[in-house]
C-alpha positions as CSV (number, residue, x, y, z in Angstrom):
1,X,0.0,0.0,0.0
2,X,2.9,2.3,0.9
3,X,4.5,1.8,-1.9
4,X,2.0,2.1,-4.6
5,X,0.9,5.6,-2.9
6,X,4.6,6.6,-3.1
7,X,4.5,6.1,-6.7
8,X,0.9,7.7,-7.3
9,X,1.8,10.4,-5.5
10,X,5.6,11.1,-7.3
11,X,4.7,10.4,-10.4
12,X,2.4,13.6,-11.2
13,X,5.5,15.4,-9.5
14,X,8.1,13.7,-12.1
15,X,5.5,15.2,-14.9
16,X,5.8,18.6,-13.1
17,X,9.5,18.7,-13.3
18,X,10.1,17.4,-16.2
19,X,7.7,19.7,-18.0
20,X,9.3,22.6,-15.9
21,X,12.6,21.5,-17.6
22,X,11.6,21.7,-20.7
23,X,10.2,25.0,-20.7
24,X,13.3,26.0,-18.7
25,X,15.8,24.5,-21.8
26,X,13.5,26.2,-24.3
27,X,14.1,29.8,-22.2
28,X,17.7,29.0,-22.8
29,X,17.8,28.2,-26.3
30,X,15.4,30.7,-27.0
31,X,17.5,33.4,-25.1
């Protein structure tokens, strides 16, 4: 049970920063 929230509940955060780093690397190619 533990371990299955863990996931569900990091994996919307992965999506978060790995979006985040996108727009981040677009900002520095753009720039």
């Amino acid at each position: 049970l533990f371990n299955s929230e863990r996931s569900l509940s990091s994996r919307p955060n992965f999506e978060l920063t790995r979006a985040a780093a996108l727009a981040e690397w677009r900002g520095l190619c753009a720039g």
